[in-house]
N, C-alpha and C positions, 0 to 999 in steps of 0.2 A: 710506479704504479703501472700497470699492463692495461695495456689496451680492452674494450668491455666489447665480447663478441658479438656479432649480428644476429638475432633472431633470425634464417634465414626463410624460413614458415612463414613469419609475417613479412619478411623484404620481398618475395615473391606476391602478395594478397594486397598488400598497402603502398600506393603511395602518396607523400607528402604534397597537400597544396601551396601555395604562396600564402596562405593566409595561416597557414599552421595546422591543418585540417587534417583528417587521412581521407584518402578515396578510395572506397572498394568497389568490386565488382556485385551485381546480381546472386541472389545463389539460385538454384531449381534451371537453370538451363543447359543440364549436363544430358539427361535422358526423360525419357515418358513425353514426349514433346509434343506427341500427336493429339492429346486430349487438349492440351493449353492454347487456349485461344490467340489468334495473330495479333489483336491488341495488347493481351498481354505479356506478349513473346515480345512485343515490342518496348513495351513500358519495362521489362529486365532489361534489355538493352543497355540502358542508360546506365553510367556510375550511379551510386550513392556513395555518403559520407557515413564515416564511422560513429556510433554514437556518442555523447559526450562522456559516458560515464566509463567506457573504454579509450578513451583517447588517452587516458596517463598511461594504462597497460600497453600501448601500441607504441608510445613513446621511451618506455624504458627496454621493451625490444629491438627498439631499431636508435641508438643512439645517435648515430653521425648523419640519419639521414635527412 
């Protein structure tokens, strides 16, 4: 059997926590920045986790990681 390639789309966007999780980044802090207010420039900052009903999609993309 051959090895099952790496989503590399999602290896770049996701990573795995110790708990089995994925952690993604924010999205909306690429441009238009100036209307967005500092608390909530701040509150994207932070990770968030993937939601659950994608976390088997995320996991049959990235198998080994």
């Amino acid at each position: 059997m051959p090895k099952i390639k790496t989503n590399r789309g999602a290896a770049k966007r996701f990573k795995r926590t110790a708990s089995g999780k994925f952690k993604r980044n924010q999205s909306h802090r690429r441009h238009i920045l100036t209307k967005k207010s500092t608390k909530r420039m701040r509150g994207l900052r932070s990770p968030a986790y993937l939601h659950a009903a994608d976390q088997k999609a995320a996991r049959r993309m990235m198998p080994y990681v």
